[in-house]
C-alpha atoms as an extended CHARMM CRD file, in Angstrom:
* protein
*
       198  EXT
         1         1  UNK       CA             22.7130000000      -83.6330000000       44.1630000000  PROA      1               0.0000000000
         2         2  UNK       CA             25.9200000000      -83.2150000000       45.6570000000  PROA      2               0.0000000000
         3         3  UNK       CA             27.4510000000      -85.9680000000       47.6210000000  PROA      3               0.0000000000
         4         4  UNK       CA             28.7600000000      -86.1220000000       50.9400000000  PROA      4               0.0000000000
         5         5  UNK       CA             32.6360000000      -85.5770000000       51.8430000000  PROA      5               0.0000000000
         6         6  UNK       CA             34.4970000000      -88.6230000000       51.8390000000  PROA      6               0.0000000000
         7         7  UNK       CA             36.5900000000      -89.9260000000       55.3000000000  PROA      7               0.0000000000
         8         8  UNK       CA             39.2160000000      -92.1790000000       56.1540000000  PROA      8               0.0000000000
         9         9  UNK       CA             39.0270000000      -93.4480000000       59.6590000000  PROA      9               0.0000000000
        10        10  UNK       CA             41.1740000000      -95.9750000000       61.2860000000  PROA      10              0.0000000000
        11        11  UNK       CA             43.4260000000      -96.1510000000       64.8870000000  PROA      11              0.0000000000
        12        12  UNK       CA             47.1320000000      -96.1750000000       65.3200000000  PROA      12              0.0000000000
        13        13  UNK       CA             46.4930000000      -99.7180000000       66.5290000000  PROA      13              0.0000000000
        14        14  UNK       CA             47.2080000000     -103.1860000000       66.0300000000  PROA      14              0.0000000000
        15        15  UNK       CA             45.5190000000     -104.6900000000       68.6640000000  PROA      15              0.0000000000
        16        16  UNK       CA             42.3410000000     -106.4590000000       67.9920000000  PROA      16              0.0000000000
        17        17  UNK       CA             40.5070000000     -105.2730000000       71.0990000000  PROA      17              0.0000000000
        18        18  UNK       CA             42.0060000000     -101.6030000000       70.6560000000  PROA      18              0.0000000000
        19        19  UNK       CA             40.5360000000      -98.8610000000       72.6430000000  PROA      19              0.0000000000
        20        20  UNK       CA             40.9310000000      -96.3200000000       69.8380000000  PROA      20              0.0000000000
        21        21  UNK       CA             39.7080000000      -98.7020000000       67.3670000000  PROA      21              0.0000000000
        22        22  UNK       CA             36.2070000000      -98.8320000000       69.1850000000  PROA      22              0.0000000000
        23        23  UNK       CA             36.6990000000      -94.5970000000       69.4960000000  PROA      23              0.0000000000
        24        24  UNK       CA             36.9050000000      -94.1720000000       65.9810000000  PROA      24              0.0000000000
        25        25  UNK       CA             33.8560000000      -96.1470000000       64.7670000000  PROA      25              0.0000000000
        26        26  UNK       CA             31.8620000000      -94.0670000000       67.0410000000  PROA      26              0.0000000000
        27        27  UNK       CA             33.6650000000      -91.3620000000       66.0690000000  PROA      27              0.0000000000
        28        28  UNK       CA             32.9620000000      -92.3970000000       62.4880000000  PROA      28              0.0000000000
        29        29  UNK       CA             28.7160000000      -93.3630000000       62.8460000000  PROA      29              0.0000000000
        30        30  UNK       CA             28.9020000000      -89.3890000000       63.8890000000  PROA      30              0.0000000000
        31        31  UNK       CA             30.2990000000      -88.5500000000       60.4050000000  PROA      31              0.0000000000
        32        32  UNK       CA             27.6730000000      -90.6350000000       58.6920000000  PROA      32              0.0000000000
        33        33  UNK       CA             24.7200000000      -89.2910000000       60.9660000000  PROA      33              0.0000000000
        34        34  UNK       CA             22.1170000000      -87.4310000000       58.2940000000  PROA      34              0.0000000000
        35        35  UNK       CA             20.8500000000      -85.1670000000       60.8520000000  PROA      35              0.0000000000
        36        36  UNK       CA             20.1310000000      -81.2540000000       60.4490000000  PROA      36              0.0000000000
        37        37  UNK       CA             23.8260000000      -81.1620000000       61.7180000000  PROA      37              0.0000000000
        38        38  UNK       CA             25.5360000000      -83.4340000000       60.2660000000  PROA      38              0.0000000000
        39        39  UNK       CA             27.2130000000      -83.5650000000       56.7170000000  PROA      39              0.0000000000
        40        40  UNK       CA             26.4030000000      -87.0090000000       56.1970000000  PROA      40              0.0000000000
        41        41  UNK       CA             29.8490000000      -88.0110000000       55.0040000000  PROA      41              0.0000000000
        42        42  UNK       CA             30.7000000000      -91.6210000000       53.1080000000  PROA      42              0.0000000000
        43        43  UNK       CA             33.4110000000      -93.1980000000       56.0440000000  PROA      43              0.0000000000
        44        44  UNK       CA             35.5420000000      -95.7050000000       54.9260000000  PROA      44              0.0000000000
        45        45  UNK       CA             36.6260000000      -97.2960000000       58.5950000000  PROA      45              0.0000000000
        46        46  UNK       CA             39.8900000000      -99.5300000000       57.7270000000  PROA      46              0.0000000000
        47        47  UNK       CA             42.0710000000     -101.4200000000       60.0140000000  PROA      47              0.0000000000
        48        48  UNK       CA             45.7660000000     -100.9430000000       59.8040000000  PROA      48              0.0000000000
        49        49  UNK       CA             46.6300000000     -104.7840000000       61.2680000000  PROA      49              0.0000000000
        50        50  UNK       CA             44.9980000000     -105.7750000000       57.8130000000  PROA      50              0.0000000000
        51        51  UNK       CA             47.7850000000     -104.1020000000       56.0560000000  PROA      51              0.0000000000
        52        52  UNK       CA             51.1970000000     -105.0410000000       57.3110000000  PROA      52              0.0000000000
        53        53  UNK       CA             53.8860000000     -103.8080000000       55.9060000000  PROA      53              0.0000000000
        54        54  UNK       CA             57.8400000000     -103.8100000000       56.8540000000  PROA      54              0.0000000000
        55        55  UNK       CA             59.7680000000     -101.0270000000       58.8070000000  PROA      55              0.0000000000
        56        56  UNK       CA             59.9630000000      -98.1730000000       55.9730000000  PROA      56              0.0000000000
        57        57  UNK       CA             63.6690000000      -98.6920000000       54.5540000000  PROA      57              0.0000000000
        58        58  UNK       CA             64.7460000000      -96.6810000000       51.7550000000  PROA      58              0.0000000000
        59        59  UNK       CA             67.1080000000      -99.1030000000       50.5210000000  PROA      59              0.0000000000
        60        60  UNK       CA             64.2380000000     -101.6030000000       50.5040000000  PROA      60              0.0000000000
        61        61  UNK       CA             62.4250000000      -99.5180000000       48.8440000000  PROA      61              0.0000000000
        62        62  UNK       CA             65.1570000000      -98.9680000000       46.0900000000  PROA      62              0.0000000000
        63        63  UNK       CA             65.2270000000     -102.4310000000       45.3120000000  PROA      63              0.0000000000
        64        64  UNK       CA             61.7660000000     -103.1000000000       45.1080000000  PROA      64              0.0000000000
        65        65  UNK       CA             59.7970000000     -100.9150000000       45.2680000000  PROA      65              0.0000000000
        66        66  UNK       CA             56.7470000000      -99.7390000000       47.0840000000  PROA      66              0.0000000000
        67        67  UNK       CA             54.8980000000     -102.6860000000       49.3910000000  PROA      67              0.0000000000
        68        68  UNK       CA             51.4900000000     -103.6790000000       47.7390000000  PROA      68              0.0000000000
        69        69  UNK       CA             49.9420000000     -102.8800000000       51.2210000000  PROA      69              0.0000000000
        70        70  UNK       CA             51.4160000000      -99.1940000000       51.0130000000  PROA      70              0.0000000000
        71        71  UNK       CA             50.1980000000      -98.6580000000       47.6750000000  PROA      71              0.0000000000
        72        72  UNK       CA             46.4860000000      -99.8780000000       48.5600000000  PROA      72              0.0000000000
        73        73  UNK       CA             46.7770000000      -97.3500000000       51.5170000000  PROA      73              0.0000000000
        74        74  UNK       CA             47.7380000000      -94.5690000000       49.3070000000  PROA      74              0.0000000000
        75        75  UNK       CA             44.9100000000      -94.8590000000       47.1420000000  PROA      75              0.0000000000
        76        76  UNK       CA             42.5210000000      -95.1290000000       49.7600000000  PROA      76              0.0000000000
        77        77  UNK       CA             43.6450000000      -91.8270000000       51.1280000000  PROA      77              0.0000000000
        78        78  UNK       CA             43.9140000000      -89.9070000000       47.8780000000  PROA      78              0.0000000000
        79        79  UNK       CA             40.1870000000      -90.9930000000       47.4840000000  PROA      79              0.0000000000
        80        80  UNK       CA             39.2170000000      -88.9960000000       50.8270000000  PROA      80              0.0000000000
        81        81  UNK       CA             39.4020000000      -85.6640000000       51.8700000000  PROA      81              0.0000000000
        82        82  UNK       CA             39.3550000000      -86.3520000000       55.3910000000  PROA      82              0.0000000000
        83        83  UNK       CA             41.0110000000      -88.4530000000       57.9720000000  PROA      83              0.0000000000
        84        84  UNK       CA             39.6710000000      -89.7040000000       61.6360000000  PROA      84              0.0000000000
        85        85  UNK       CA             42.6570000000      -90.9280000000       63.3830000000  PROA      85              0.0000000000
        86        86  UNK       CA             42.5900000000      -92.4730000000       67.0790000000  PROA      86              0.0000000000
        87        87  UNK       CA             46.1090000000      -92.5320000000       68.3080000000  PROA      87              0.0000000000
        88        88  UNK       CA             47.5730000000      -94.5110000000       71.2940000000  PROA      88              0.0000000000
        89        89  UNK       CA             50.0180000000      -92.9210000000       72.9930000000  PROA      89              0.0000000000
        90        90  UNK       CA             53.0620000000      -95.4070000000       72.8460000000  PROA      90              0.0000000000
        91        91  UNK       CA             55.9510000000      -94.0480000000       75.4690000000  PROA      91              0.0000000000
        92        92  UNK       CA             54.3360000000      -89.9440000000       75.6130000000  PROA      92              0.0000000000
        93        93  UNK       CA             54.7360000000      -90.7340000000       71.4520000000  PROA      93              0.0000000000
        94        94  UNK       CA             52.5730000000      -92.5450000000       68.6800000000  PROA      94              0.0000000000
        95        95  UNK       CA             52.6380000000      -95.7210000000       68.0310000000  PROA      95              0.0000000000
        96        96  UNK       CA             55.3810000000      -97.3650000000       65.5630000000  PROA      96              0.0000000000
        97        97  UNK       CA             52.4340000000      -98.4730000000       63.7270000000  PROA      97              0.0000000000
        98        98  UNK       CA             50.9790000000      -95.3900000000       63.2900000000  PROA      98              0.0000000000
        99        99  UNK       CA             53.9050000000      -93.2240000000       62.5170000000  PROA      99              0.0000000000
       100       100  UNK       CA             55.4440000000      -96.3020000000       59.7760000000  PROA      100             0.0000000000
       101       101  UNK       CA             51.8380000000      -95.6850000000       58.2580000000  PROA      101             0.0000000000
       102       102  UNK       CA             52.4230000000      -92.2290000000       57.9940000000  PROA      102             0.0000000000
       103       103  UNK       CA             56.1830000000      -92.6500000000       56.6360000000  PROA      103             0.0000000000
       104       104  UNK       CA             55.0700000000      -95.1510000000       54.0450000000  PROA      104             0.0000000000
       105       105  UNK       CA             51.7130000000      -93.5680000000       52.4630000000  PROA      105             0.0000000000
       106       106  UNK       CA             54.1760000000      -90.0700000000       52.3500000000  PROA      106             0.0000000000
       107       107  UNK       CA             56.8610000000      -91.8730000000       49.8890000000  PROA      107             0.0000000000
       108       108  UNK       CA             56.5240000000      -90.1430000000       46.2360000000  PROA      108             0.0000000000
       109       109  UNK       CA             55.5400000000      -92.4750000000       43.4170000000  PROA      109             0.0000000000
       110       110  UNK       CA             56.0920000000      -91.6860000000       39.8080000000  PROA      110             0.0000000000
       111       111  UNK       CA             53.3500000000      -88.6290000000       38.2620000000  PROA      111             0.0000000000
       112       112  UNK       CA             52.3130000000      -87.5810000000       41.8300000000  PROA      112             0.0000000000
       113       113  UNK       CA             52.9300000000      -84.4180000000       43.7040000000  PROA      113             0.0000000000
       114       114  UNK       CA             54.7550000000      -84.8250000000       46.6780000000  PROA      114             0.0000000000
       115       115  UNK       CA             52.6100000000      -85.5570000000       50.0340000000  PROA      115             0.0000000000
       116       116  UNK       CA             50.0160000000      -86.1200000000       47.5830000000  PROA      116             0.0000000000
       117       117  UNK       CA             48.2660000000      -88.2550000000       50.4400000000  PROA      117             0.0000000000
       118       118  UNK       CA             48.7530000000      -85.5110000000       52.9450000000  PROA      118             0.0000000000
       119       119  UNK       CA             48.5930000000      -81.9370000000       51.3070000000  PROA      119             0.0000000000
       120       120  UNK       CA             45.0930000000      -80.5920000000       52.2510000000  PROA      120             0.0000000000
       121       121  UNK       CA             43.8690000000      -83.2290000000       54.0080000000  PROA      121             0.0000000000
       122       122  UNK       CA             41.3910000000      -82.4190000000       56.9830000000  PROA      122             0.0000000000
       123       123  UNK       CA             41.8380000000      -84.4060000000       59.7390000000  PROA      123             0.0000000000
       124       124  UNK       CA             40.4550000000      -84.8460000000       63.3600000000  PROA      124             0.0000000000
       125       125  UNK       CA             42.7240000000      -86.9220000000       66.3370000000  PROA      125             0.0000000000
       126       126  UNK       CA             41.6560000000      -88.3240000000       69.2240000000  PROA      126             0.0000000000
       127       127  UNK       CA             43.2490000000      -90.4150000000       71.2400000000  PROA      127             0.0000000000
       128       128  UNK       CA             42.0720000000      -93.4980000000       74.5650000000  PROA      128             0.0000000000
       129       129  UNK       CA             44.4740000000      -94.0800000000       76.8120000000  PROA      129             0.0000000000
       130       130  UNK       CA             44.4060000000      -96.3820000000       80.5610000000  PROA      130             0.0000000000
       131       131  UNK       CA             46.4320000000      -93.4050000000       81.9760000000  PROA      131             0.0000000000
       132       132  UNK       CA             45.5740000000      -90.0850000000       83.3380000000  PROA      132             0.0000000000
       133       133  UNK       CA             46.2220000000      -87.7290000000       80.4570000000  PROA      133             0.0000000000
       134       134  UNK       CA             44.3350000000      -89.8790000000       77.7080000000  PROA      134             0.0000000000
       135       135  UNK       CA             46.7110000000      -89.9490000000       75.1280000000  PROA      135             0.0000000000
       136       136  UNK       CA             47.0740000000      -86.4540000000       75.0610000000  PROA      136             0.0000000000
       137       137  UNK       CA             51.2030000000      -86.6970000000       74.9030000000  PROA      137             0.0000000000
       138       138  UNK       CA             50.6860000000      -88.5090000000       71.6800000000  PROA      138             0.0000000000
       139       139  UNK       CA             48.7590000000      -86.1660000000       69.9890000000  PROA      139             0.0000000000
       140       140  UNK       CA             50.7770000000      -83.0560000000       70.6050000000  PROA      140             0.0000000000
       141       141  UNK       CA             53.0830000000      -85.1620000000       68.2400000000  PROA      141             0.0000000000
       142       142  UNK       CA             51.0650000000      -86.3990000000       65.9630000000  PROA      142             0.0000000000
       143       143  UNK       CA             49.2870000000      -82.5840000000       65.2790000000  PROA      143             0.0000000000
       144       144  UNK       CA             52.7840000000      -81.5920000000       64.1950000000  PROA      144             0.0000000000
       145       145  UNK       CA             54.1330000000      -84.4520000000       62.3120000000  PROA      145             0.0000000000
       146       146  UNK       CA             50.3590000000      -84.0550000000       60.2390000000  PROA      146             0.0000000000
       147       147  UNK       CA             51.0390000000      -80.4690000000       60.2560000000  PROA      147             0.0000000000
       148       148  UNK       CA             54.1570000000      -80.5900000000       58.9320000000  PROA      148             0.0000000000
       149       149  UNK       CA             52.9570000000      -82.9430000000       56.0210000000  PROA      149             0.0000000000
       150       150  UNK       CA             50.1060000000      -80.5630000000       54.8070000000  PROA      150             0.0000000000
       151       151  UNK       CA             47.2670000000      -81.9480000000       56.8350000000  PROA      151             0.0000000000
       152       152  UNK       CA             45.0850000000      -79.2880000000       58.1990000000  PROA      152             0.0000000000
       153       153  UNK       CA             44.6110000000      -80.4750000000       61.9700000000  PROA      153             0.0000000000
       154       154  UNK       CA             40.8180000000      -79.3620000000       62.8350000000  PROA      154             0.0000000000
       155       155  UNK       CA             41.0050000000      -77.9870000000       66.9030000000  PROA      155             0.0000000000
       156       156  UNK       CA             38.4650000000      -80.2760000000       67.6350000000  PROA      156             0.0000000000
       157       157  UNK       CA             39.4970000000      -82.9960000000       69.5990000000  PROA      157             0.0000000000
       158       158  UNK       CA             39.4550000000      -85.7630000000       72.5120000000  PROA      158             0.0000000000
       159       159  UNK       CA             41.3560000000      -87.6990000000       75.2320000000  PROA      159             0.0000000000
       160       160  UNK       CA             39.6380000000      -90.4200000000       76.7270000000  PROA      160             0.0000000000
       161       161  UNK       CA             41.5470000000      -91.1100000000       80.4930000000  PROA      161             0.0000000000
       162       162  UNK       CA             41.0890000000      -94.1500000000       82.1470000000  PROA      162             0.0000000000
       163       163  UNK       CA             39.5090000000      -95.8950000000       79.2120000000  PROA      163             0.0000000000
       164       164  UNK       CA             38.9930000000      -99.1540000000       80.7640000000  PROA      164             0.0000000000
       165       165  UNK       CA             35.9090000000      -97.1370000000       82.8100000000  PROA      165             0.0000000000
       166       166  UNK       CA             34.7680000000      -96.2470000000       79.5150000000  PROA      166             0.0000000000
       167       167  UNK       CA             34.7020000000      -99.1410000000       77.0760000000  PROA      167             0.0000000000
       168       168  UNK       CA             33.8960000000     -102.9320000000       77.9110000000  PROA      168             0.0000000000
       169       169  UNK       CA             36.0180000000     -105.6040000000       76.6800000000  PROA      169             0.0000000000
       170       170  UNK       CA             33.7600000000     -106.0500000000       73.7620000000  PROA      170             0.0000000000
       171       171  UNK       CA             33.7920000000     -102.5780000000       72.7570000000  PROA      171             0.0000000000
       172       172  UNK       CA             30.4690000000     -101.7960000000       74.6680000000  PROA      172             0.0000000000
       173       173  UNK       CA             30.7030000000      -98.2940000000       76.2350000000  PROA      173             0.0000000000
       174       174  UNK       CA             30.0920000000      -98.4460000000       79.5880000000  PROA      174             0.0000000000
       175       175  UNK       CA             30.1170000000      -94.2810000000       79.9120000000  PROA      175             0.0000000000
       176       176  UNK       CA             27.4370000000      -93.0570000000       77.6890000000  PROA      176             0.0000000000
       177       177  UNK       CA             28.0360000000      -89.6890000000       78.4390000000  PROA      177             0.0000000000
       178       178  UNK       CA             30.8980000000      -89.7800000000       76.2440000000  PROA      178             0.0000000000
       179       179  UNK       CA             29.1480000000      -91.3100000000       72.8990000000  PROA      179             0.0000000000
       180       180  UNK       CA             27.8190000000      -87.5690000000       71.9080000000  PROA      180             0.0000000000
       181       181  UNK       CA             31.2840000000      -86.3450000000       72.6350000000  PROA      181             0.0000000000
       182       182  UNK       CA             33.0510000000      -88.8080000000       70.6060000000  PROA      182             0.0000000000
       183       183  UNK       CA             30.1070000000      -88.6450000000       67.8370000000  PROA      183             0.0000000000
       184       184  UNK       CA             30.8110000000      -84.4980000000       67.5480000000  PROA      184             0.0000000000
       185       185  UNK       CA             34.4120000000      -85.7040000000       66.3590000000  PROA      185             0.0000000000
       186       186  UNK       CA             32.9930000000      -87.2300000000       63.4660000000  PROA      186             0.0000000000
       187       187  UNK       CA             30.6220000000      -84.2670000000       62.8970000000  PROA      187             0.0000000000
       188       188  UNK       CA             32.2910000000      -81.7980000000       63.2930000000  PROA      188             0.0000000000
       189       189  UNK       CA             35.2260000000      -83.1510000000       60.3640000000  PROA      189             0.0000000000
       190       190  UNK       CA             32.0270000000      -83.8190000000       58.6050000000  PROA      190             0.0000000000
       191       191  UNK       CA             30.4990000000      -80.4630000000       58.4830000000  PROA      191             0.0000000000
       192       192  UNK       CA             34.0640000000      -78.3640000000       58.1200000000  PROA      192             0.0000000000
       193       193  UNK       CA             34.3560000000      -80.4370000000       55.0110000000  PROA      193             0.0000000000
       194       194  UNK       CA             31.1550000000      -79.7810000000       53.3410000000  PROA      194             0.0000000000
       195       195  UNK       CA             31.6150000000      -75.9640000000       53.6880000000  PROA      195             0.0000000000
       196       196  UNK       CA             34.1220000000      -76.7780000000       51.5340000000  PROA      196             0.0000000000
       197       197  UNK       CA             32.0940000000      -78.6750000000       49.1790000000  PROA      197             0.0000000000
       198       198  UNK       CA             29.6780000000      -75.4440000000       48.9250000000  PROA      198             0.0000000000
């Protein structure tokens, strides 16, 4: 029996109440579903505030190495073939967080292919954002800074406006209408990735 794809999902957030963190654990319960449309992938949902790690500096690095935190994140996304990423739009950008992530889990270690993390990776982005546009600024960037690494960058995709009308405080969504269209996110990776299990 074959298994289901495997998927990385986690938000460009440190904040504990993040909007994008609550986005991509629905996001992620669509991935899982077991339904006639669904792939029923095996999600790994991490949080990046439980990996801190310093501002990538390549003398730093020189001197000692690669962070412990860095490495673990490495390995968690050479195990998966597919990445859910919420992104907050910091400044029309990504977030510092986000983009350190990025810099750090891209540095070359001894006996592995360069972008080894990135090259082939499937990936869906979606960002939540207070403002009129969603997070939509952010993502332009972070499609091309993925693209640019090897990650294939599915089309499908979504940018919550005015999030505060859509989530409670504790995560709740207060808009229903937009669980199915978060959910597809998930799917949708889900599927794309088992036709390439088949």
């Amino acid at each position: 029996m074959t298994t289901g794809p495997k998927i990385l999902a986690f938000a460009g957030s440190a904040r504990k109440d993040s909007w994008n963190k609550h986005m991509v654990r629905i996001a992620a319960v669509g991935a899982q579903s077991t339904s006639d449309q669904s792939a029923g992938a095996e999600v790994t949902v991490i949080d990046l505030a439980d990996y801190p790690m310093p501002i990538l500096n390549l003398d730093d690095e020189a001197a000692t190495g690669l962070p412990p935190n860095a490495r673990k994140l490495k390995d968690l996304f050479l195990a998966h073939q597919g990445l859910l990423i919420a992104s907050p739009e910091h400044n029309s950008s990504i977030s510092s967080l986000l983009k350190n992530t990025i810099d750090w889990v891209s540095r070359p270690v001894p006996n592995e292919p360069p972008l080894a993390c990135f090259t082939d990776k499937i990936a869906i982005i979606m960002s939540a954002s207070p403002g009129a546009l969603g997070g939509l600024r952010g993502l332009v960037h972070l499609r091309a800074i993925l693209g640019n690494i090897g990650t294939i960058v599915l089309p499908s995709t979504l940018s919550i406006s005015k999030v505060h009308e859509t989530f409670g405080t504790d995560g709740s969504l207060k808009d229903e209408t937009q669980r199915p269209k978060i959910e597809k996110l998930g799917s949708d990776l889900a599927n794309f990735l088992k036709k390439l299990q088949d």
